[in-house]
N, C-alpha and C positions, 0 to 999 in steps of 0.2 A: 373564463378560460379554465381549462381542466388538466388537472397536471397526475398520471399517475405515477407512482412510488413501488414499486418492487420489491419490498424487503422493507419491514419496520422494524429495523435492528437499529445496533451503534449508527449504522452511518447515513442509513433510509432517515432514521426521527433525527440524531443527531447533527445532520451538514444537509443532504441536498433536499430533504421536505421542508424545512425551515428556509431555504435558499427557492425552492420554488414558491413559497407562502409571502414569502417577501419578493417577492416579482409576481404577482396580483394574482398569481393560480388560485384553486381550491383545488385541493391536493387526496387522491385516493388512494392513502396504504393498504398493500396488501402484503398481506402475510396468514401462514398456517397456524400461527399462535391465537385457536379463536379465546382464551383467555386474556389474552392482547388485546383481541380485536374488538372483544366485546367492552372495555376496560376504555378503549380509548372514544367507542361509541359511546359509550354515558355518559360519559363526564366533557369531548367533545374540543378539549385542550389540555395540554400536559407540559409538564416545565423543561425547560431548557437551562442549563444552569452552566456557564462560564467560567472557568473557572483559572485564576493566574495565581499562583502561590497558594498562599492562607487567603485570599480574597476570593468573592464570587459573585455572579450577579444573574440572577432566576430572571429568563428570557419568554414568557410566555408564547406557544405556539398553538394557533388556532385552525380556523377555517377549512376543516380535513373533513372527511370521514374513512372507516377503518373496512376493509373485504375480507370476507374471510377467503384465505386462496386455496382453499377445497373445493371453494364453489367455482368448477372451471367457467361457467355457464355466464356469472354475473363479472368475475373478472374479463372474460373475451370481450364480454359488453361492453367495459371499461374502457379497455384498450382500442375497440372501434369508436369510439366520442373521442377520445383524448385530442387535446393540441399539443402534446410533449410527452415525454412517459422518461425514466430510469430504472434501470437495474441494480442492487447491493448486496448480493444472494451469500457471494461464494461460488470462489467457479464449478464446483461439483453441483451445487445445485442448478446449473444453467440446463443440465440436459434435462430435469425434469419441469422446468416451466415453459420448455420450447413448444411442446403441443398446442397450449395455453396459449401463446404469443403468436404462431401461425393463425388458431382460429380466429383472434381478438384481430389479427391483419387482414385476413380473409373477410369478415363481416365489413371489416371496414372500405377494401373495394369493393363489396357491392353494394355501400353508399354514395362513396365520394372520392374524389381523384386526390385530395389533400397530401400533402406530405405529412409523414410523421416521424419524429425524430427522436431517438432514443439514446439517452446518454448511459452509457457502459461502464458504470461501476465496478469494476472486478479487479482484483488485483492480481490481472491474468497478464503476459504478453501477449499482445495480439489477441485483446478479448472480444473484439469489435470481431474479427475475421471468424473467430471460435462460434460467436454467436450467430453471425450469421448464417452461417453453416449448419446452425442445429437445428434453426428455425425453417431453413429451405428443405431441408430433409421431411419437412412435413408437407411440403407444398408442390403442387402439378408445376409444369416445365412454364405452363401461363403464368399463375401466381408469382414464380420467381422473376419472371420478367418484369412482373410487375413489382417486386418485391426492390428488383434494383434500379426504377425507375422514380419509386416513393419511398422506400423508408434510407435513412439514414441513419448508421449505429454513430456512435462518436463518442469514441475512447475518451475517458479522464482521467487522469491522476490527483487521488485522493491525499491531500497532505494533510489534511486535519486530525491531530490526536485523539481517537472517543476511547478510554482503556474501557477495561472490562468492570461493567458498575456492580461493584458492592451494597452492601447494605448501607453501610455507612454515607455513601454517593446517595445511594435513594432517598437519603433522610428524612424518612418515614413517606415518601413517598414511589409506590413501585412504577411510576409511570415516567419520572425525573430521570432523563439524560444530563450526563456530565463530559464536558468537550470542553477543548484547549479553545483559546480565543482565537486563532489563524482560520479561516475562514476561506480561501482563495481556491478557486475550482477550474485549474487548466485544462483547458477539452482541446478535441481536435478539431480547428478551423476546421478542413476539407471532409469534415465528416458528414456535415449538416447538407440536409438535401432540401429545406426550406430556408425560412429567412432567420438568422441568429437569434434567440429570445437574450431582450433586457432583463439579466437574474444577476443579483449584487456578488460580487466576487468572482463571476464567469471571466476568465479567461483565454479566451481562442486564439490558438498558435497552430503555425505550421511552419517546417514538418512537425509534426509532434512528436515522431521517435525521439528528438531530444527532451524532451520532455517526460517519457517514459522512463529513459536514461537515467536523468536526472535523480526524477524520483526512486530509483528502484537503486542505483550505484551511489545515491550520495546520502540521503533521506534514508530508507531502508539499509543501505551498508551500515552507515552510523551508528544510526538505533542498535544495528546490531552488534556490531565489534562492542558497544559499549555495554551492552547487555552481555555480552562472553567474557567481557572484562572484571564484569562484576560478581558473574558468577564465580568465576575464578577465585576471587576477595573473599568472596562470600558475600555478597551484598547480597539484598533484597529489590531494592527499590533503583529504578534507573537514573534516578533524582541523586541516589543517597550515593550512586556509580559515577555520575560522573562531578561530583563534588570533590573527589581523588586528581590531583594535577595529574599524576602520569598517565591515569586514564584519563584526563580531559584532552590532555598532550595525542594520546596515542590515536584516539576518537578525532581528533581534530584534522590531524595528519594524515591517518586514514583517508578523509571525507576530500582533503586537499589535492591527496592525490589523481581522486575521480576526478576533480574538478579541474586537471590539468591535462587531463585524458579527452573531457568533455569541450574543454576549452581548442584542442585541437583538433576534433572530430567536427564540431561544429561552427566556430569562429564565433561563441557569441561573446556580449561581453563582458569582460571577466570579474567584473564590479558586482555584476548580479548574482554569477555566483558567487563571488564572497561572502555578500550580504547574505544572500541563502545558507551559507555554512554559521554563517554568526548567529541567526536566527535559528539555527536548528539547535545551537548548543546551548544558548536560554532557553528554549523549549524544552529540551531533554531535562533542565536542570529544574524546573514544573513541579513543585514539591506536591502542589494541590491537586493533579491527575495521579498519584499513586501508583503509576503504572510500572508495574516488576520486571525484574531480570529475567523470570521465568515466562511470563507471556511475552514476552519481545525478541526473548531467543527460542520458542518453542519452535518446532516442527525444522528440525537442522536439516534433515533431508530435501528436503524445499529450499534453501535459502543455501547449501552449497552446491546445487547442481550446475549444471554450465553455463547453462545462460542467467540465472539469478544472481543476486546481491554481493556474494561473496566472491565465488568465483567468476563472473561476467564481469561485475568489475576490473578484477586483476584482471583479464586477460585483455581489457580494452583498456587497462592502460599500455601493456606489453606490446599491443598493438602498436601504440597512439608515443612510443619511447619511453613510456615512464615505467620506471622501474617502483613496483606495486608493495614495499616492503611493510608499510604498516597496514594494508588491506590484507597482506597474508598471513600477518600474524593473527590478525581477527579474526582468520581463517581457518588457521593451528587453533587456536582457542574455541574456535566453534568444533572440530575434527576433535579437542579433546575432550570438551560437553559432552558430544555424542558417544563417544568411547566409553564415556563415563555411565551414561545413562544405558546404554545398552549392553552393561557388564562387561563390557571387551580387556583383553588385559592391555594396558599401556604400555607398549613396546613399538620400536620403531619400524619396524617387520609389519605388524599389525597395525598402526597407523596408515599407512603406505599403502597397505591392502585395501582397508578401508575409504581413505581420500580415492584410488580409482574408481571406487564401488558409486560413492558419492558424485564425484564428478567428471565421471572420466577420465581424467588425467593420467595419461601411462606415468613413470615413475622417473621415464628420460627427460621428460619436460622440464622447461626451464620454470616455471610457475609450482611445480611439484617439489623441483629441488629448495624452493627458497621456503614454501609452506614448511617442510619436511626440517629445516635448519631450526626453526621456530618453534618445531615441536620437540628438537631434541631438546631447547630449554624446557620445555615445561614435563618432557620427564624426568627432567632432571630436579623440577620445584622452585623453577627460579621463581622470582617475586614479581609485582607489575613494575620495580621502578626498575629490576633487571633485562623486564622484556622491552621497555620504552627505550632502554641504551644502548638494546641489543640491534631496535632497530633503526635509531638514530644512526649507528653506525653502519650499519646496515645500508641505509639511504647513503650516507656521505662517502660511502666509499664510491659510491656509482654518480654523484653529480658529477658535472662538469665543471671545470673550474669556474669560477668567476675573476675577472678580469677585471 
């Protein structure tokens, strides 16, 4: 069985090539780094390395070989053999490997009627739908018929940590991947247009929007709020951010709130997410992935637009009743990252301006006014254990009694 690989990066070498290698594939990366490519063709295995605290444990991964993906010619080949394929580009890069994956499809009906299925690494919404789209743009009005008859894209959510490896990760070796121990790869049951492949940690669910959910409003909010919290400290290290109670408080609350948003949009149940929120906060606390405040809250523009992280969140809890008080402070704190970073002067005039630019939000809204509260603290220099009370109280004015 032949399994290709789309991208030999963090998450192509580090989760789903090792996840296909351990489900009996032999596994073809492809990728444009022919210094990569050639590196991983001579030597033919490369370390895997696990990593939980100060502890680790080198995972040997084998039975691969490396394409160089310049060569459209020998990748299309690939892709016409394959019994499974994935993608982990980056969704900018999806439009230019679509030509690529049309013809690797095309050769392949006119071999054989087989399905093929291709799992949609991207940390896109709606990546599955994106790609599809790019790929049919290459192909006659036949092809695509045939296109929706045999292949199946099938969205995942990627939860596994790979930070960004340093030298020190490489440890003297450049081919060593370093990734968190969670290992678990939700796809979308209804995506698959063949029969489910036996790969360890696959988990198929539907609908899967809860699941994109999920990961993008509880997992990705998290990460983040606790990375705008830190940077705010001054921290470094996301480990070293939420070692701080107030931010582990505010991080926590944060994540709770999705979770109560998610819990009534969906009906699942609600033990699972808990257990997922506990687990994300010893992960985050991972002193052994080094992963910074600065790669976790990079690219603010992305991660407070409307439908993402920060604000998607808040507004499906607003939706859902729940009043989103510590997701908007994560909120304010990421609006005053970017203020920051982009020279703006910190003024509430200017903030205001800014948060619409970012996310649309006119300034009547009710999710605008609460962000907007949040950040006259932090013109003002309050502290984290001021903003944690700010928004304890925050929340307790708006619960409902308990009885």
């Amino acid at each position: 069985m032949r399994a290709v690989m789309y991208g030999a990066g963090n998450i192509g070498r580090g989760f789903i090539g090792p996840v296909f290698e351990r489900g009996g594939y032999f596994v073809q990366y492809v990728d444009v780094n022919r210094e990569l490519v050639d590196a991983l063709n001579a030597r033919g295995t490369y370390p895997l390395r696990v990593i939980r605290d100060q502890a680790h444990e080198d995972q040997p991964v084998g039975h691969f070989e490396a394409i160089d993906g310049k060569d459209a010619g020998k990748v299309a080949e690939a892709i016409a053999s394959a019994d499974i394929m994935a993608t982990a580009l980056g969704a900018k890069i999806l439009p230019l490997i679509a030509p690529v994956l049309a013809e690797g499809i095309r050769r392949r009906f006119a071999r054989t009627d087989k399905t093929l299925d291709i799992i949609v690494c991207e940390n896109l919404m709606d990546a599955h739908l994106v790609l599809a789209g790019l790929i049919k743009s290459h192909m006659t009005p036949e092809e695509q018929q045939l296109f929706d008859q045999r292949v199946g894209l099938v969205e995942a959510s990627i939860g596994r940590m790979v930070p960004v490896q340093t030298e020190a990760m490489r440890d003297g070796d450049p081919l060593r991947v370093c990734v968190e121990e969670y290992a678990f790869l939700p796809v979308d049951k209804a995506g698959f247009k063949g029969e489910i492949p036996d790969l360890p940690g696959l988990t198929p669910f539907t609908p899967f929007d809860y699941y994109i959910r999920r990961k993008l409003f509880v997992h990705n909010m998290g990460h983040a709020t606790c990375a705008y919290l830190g940077h705010y400290a001054e921290k470094t290290y996301i480990a070293e951010a939420i070692m701080d109670a107030d931010t582990a408080l505010v991080t926590q609350n944060a994540m709770l709130e999705s979770l109560t948003a998610l819990y009534r949009r969906y009906q699942v149940p609600a033990d699972a997410l808990l257990n997922h929120i506990w687990d994300l906060l010893g992960r985050f606390a991972n002193t052994g992935l080094g992963d910074t405040c600065q790669r976790v809250g990079a690219d603010i523009a992305r991660k407070m637009a409307r439908d993402d992280r920060m604000i998607g969140s808040a507004l499906l809890c607003l939706e859902m009743g729940v009043r989103p008080d510590y997701i908007a402070l994560g909120a304010a704190l990421a609006l005053y990252q970017h203020m920051k970073e982009q020279s703006l002067e910190v003024t509430e005039e200017a903030a205001q301006k800014a948060l619409s630019a970012l996310s649309g939000l006119g300034a009547e809204t009710e999710l605008s006014g609460i962000i907007m509260g949040y950040m006259q603290l932090l013109i003002k220099g309050a502290s984290v254990a001021e903003l944690r009370l700010a928004a304890s109280e925050g929340k307790r004015k708006h619960l409902e009694p308990v009885v």
